[in-house]
DSSP file (Angstrom, degrees, kcal/mol; ACC not computed):
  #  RESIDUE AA STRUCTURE BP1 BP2  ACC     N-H-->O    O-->H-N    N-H-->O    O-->H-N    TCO  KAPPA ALPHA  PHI   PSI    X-CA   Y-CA   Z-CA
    1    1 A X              0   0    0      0, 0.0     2,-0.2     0, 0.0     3,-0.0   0.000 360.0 360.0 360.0 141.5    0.0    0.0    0.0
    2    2 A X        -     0   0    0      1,-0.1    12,-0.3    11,-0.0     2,-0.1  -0.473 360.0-102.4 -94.0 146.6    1.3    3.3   -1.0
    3    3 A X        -     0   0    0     -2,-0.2     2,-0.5    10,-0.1    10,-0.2  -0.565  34.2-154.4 -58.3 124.1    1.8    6.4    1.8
    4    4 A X  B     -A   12   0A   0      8,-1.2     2,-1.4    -2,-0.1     8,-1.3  -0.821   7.9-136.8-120.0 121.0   -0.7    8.7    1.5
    5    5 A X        +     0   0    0     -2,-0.5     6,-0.1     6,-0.2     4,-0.1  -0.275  19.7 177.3 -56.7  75.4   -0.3   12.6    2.7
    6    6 A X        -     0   0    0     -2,-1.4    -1,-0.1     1,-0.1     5,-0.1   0.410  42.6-128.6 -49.7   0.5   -3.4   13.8    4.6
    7    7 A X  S    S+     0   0    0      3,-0.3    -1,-0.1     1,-0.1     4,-0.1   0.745  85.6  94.5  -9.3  67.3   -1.6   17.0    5.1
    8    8 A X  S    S-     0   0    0      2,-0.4     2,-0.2     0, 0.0    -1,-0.1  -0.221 117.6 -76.5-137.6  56.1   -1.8   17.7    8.5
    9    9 A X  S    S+     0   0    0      1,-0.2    11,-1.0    10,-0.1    12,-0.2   0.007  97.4 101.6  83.0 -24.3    1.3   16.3    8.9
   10   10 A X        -     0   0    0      9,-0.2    -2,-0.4    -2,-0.2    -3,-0.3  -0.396  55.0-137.1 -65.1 161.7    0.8   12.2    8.9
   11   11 A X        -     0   0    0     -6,-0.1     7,-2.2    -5,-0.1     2,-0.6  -0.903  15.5-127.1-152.8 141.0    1.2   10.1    6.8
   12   12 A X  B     +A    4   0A   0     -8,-1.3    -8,-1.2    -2,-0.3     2,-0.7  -0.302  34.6 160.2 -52.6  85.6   -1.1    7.6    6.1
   13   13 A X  S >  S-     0   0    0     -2,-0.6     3,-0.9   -10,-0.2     2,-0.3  -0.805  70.4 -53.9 -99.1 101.9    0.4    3.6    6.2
   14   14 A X  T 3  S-     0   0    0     -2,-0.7   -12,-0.0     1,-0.3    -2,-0.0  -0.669 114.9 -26.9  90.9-128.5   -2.6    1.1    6.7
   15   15 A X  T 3  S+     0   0    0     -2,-0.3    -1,-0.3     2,-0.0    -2,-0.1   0.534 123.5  79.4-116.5 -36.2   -4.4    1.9    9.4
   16   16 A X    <   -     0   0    0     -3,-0.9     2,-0.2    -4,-0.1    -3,-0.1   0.053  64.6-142.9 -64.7-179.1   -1.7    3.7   11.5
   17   17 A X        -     0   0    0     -5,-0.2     2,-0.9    -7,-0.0    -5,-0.2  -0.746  12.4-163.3-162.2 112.8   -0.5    7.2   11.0
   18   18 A X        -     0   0    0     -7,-2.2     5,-0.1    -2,-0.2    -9,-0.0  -0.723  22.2-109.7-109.3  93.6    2.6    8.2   11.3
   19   19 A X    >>  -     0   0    0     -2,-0.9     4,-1.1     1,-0.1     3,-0.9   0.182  13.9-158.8 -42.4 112.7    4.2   11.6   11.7
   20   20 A X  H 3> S+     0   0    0    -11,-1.0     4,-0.7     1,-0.3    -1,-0.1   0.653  91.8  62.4 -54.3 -35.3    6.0   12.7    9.0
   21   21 A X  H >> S+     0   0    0      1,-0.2     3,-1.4   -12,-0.2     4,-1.1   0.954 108.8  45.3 -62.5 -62.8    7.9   15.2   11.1
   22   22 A X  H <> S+     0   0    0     -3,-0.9     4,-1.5     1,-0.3    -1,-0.2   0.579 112.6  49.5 -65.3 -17.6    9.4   12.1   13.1
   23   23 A X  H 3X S+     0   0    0     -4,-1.1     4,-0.6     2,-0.2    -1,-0.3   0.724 111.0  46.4-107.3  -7.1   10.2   10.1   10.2
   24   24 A X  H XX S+     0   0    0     -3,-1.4     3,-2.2    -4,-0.7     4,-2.2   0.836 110.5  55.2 -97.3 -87.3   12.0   12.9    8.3
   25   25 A X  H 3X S+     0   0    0     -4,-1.1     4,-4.0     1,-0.3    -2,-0.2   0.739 115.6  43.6 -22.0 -62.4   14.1   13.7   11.8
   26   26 A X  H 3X S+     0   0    0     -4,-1.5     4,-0.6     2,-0.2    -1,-0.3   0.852 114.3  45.2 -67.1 -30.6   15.0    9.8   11.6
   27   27 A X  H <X S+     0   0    0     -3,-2.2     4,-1.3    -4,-0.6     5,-0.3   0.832 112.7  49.2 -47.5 -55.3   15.8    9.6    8.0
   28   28 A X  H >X S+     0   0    0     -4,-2.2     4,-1.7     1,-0.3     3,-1.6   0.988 114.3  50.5 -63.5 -48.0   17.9   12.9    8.4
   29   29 A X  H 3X S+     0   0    0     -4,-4.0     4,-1.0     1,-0.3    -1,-0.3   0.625 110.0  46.5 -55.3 -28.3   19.6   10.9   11.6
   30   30 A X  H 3< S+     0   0    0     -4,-0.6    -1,-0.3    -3,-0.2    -2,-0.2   0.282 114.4  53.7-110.7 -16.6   20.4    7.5    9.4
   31   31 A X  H << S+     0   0    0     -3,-1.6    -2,-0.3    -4,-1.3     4,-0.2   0.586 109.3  47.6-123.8 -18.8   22.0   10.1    6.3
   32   32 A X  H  X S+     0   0    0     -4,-1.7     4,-4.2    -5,-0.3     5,-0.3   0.720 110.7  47.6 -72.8 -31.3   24.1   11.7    8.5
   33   33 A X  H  X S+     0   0    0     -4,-1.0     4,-0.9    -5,-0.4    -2,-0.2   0.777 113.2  50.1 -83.0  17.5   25.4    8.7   10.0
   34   34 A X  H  > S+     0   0    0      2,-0.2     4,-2.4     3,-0.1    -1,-0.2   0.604 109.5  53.7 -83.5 -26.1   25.9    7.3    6.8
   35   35 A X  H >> S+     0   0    0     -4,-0.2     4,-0.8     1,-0.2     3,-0.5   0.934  99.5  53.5 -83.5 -33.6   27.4   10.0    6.1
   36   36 A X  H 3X S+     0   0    0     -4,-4.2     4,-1.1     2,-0.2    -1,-0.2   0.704 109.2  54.2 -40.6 -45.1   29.8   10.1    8.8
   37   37 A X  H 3X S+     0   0    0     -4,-0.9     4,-0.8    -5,-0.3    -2,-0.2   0.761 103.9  69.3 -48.2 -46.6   30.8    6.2    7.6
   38   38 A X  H <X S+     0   0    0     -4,-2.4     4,-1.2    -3,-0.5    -2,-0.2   0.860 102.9  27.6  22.9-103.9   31.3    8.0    4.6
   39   39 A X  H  X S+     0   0    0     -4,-0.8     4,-0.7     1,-0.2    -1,-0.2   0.464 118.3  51.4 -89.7   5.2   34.1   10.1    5.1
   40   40 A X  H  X S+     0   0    0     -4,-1.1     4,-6.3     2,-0.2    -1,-0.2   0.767 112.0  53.1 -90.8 -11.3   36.2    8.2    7.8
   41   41 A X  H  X S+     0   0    0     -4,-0.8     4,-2.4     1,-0.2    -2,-0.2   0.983 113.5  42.8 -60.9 -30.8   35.8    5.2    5.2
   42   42 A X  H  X S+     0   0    0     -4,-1.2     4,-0.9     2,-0.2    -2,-0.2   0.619 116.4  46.3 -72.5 -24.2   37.2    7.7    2.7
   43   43 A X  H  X S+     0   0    0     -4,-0.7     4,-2.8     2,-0.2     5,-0.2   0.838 107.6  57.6 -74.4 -63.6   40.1    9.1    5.3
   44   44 A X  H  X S+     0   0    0     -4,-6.3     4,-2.8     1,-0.2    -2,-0.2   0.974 108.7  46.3 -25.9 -75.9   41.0    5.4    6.3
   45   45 A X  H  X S+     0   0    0     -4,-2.4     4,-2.8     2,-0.3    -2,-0.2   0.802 114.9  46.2 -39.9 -48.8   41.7    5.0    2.2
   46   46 A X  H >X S+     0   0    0     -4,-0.9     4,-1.6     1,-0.3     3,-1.3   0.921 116.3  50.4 -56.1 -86.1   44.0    8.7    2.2
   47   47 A X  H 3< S+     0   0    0     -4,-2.8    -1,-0.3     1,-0.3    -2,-0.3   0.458 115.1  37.4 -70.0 -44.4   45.5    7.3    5.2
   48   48 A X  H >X S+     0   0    0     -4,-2.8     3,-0.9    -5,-0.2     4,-0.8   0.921 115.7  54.0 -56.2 -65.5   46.3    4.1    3.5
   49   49 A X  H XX S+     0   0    0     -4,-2.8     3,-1.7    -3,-1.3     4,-0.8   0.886 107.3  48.6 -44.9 -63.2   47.1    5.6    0.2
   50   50 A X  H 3< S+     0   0    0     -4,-1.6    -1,-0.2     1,-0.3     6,-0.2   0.389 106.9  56.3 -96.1   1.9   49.8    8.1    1.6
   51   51 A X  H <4 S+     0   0    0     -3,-0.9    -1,-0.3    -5,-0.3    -2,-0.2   0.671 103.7  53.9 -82.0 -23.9   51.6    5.3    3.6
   52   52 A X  H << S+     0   0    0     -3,-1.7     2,-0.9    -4,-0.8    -2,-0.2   0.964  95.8  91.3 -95.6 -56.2   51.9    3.5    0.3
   53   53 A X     <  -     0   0    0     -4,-0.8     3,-0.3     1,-0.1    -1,-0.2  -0.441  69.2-147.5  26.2  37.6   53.6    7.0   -1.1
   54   54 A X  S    S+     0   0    0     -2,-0.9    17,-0.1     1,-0.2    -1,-0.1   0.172  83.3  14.4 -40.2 161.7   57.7    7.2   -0.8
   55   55 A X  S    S+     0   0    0      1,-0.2     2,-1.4     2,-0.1    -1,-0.2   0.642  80.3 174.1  63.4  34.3   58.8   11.1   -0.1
   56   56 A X        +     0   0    0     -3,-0.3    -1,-0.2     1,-0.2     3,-0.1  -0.644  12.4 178.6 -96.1 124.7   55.5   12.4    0.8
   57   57 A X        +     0   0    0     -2,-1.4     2,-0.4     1,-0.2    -1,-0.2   0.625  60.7  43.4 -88.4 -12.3   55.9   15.9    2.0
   58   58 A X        -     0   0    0      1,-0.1     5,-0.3     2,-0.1    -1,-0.2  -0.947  55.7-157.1-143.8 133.2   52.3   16.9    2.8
   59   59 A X        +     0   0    0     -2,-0.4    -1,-0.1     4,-0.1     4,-0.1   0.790  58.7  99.6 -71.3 -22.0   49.6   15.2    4.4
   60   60 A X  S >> S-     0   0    0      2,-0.1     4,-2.3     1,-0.1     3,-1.4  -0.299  79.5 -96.3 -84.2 160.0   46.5   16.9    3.1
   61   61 A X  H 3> S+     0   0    0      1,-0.3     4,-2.1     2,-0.2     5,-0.1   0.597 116.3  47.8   6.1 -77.1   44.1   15.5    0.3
   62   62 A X  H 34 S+     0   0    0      2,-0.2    -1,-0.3     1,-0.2     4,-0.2   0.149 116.2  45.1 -88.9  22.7   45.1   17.1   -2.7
   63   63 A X  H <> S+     0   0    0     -3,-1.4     4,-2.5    -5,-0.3     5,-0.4   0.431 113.4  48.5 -70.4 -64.4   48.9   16.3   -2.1
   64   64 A X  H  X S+     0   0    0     -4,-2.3     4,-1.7     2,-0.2     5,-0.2   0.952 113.0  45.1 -58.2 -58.5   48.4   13.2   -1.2
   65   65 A X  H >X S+     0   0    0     -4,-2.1     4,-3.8     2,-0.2     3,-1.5   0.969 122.4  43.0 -27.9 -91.0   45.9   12.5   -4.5
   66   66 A X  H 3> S+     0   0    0      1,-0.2     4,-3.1     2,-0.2     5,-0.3   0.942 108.8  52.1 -28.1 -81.0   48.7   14.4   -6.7
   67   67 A X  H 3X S+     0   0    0     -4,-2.5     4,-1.9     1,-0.2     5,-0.3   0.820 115.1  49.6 -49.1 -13.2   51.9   12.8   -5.2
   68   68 A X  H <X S+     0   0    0     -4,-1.7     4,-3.3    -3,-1.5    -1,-0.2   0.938 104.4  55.2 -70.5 -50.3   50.0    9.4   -6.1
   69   69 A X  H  X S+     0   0    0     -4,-3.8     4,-1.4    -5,-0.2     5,-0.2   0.895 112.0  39.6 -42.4 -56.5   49.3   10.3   -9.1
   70   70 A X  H >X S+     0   0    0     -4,-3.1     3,-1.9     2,-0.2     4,-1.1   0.970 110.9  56.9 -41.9 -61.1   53.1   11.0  -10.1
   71   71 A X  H 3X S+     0   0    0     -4,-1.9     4,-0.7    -5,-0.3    -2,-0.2   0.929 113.1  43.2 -80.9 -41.8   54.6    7.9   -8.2
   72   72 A X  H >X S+     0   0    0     -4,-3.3     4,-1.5     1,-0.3     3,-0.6   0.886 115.0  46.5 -81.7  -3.2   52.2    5.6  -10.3
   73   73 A X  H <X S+     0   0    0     -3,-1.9     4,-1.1    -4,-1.4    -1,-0.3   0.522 110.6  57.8 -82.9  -7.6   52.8    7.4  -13.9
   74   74 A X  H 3< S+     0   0    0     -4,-1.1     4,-0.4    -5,-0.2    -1,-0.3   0.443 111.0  39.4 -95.6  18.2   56.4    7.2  -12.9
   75   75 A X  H <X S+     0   0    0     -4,-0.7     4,-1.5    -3,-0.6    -2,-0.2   0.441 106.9  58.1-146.4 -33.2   56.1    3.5  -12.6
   76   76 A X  H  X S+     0   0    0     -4,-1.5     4,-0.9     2,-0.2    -3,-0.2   0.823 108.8  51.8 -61.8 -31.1   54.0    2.8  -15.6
   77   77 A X  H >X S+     0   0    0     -4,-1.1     4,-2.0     2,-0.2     3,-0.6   0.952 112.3  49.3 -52.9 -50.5   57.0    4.6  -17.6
   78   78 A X  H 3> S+     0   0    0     -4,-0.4     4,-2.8     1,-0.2    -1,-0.2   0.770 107.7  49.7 -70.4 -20.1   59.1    2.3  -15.9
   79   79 A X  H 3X S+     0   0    0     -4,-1.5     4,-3.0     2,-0.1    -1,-0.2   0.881 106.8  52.6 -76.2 -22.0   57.2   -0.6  -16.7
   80   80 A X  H <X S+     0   0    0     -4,-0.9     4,-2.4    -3,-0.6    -2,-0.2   0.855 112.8  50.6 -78.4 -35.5   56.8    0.0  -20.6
   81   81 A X  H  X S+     0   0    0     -4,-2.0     4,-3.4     2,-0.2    -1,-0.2   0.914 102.5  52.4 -54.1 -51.6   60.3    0.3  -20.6
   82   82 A X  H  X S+     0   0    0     -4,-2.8     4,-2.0     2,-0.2     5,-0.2   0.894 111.0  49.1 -15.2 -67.2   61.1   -2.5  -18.9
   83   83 A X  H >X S+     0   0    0     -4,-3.0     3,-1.3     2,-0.2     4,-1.2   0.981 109.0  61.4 -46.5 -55.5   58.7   -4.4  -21.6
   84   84 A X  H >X S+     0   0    0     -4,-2.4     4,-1.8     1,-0.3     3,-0.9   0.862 106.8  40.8 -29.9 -64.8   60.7   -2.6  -24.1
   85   85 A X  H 3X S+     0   0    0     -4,-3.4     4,-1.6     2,-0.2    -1,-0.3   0.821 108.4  53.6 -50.1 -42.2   63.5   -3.9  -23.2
   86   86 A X  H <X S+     0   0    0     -4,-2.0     4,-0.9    -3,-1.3    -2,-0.2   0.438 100.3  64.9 -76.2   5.4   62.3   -7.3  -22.7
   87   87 A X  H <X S+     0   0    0     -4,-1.2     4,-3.0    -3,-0.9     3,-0.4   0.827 109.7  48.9 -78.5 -79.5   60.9   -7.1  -26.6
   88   88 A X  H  X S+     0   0    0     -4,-1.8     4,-4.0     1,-0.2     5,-0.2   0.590 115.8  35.1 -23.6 -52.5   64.9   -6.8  -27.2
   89   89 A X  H  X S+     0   0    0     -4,-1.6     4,-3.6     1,-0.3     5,-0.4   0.973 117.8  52.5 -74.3 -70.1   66.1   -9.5  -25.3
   90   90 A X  H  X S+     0   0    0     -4,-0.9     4,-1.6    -3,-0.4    -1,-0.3   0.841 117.1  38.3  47.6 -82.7   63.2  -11.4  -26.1
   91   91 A X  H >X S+     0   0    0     -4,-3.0     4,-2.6     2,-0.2     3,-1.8   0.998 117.9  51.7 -50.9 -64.1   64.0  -10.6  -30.1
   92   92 A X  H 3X S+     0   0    0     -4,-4.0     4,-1.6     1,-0.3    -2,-0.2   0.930 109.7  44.4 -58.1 -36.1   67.9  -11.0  -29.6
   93   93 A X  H 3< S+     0   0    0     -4,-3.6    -1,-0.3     1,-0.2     4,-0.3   0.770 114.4  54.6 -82.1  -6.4   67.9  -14.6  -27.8
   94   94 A X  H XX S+     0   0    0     -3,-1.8     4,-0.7    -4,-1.6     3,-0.6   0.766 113.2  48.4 -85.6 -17.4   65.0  -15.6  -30.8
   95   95 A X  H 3< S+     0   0    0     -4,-2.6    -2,-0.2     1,-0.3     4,-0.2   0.726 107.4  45.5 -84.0 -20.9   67.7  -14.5  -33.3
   96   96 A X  T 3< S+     0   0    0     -4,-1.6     4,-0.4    -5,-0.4    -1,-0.3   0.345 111.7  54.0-125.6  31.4   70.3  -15.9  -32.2
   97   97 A X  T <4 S+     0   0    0     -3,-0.6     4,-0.4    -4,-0.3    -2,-0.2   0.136 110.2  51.1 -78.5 -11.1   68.2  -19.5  -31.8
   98   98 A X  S  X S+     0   0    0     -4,-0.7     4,-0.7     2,-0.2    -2,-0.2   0.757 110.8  45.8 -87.1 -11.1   67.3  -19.1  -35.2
   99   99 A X  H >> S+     0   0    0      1,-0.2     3,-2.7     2,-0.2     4,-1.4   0.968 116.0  49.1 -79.7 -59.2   71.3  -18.6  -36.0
  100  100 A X  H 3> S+     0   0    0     -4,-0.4     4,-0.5     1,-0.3    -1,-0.2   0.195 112.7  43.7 -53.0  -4.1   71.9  -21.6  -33.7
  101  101 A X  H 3> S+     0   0    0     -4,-0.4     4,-2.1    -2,-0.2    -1,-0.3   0.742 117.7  47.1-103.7 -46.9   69.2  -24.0  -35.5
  102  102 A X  H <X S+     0   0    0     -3,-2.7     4,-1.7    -4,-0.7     5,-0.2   0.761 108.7  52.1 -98.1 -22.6   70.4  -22.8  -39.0
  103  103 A X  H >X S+     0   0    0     -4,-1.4     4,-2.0     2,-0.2     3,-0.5   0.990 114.1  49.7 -68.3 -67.7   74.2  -23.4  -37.7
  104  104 A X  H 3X S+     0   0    0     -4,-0.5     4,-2.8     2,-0.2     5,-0.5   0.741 110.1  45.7   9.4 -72.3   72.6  -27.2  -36.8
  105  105 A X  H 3X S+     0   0    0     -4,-2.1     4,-2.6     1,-0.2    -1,-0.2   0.934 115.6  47.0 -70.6 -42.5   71.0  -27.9  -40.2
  106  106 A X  H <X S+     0   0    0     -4,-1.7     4,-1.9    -3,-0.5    -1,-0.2   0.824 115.6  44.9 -81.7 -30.7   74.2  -26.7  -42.2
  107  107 A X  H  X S+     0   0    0     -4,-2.0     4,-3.5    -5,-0.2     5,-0.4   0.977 115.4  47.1 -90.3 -64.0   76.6  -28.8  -40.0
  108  108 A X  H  X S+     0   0    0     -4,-2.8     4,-3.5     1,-0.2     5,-0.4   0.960 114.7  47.0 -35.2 -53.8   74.2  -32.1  -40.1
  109  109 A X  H  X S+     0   0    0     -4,-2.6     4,-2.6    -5,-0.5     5,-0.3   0.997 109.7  53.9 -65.8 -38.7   73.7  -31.8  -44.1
  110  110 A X  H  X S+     0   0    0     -4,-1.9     4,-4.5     1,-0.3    -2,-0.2   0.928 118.4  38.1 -62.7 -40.4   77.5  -31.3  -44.4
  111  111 A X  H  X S+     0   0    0     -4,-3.5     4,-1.6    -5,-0.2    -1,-0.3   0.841 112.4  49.7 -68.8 -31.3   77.7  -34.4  -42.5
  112  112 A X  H >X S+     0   0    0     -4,-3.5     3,-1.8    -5,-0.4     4,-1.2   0.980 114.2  50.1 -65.7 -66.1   75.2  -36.1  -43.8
  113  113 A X  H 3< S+     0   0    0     -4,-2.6    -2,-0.2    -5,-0.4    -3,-0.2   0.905 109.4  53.4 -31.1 -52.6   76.7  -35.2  -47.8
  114  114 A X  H 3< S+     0   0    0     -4,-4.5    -1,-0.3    -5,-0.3    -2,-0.2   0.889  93.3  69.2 -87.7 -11.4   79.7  -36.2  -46.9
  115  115 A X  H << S+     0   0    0     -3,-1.8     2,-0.6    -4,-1.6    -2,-0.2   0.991  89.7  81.4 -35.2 -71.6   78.5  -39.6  -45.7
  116  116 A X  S  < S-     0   0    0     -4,-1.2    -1,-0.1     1,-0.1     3,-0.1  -0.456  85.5-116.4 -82.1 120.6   77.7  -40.6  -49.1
  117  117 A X        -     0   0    0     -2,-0.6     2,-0.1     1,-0.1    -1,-0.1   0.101  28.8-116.3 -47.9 145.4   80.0  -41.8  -51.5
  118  118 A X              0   0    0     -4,-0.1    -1,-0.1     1,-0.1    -4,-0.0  -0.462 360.0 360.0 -63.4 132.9   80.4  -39.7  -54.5
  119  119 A X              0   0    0     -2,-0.1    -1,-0.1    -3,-0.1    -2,-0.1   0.416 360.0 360.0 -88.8 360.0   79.1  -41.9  -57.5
């Protein structure tokens, strides 16, 4: 059944009547503590976050937020490089199985060739 507003301040559930004033007062009490949950969950996290942080020179928000920001573009640079690097290595040791296969085949045929007498 839907609430319905007599307006003189109930509101109508069922049979009951319930003041509206009281039920806003308890709402508004239940959204601030929510709200309260809110920000110390959100404080914890800063607090968390700025331990995690080498060289951080200021505790407030927007420091903390910023210097985060740097530390993890400076560590995604360092990781693509990394990769970069590991493309090379990566490339050089496939090059120089492909010399080491090709070294293989040429030394095995020679041998093999020279296995059979010349007719």
């Amino acid at each position: 059944m839907l609430p319905v507003d007599d307006s003189l301040g109930y509101e109508a559930v069922g049979a009951t009547k319930i003041p509206i004033i009281s039920r806003n007062l308890i709402q508004a009490q239940d959204h601030v503590l929510a709200e309260r949950k809110r920000r110390e969950k959100l404080n914890r996290n800063f607090i968390s976050l700025s331990s995690l942080i080498p060289k951080l020179k200021k505790m407030d928000k927007e420091s903390v937020l910023e210097d985060a920001s740097i530390y993890i573009k400076e560590h995604q640079d360092r990781v693509k490089e990394l990769e970069g690097l590991s493309g090379t290595k990566r490339k050089n040791v496939q090059d120089c199985v492909l010399h080491a296969c090709k070294v293989i085949l040429v030394t095995y045929a020679d041998n093999f060739f020279s296995m059979i007498p010349m007719l």
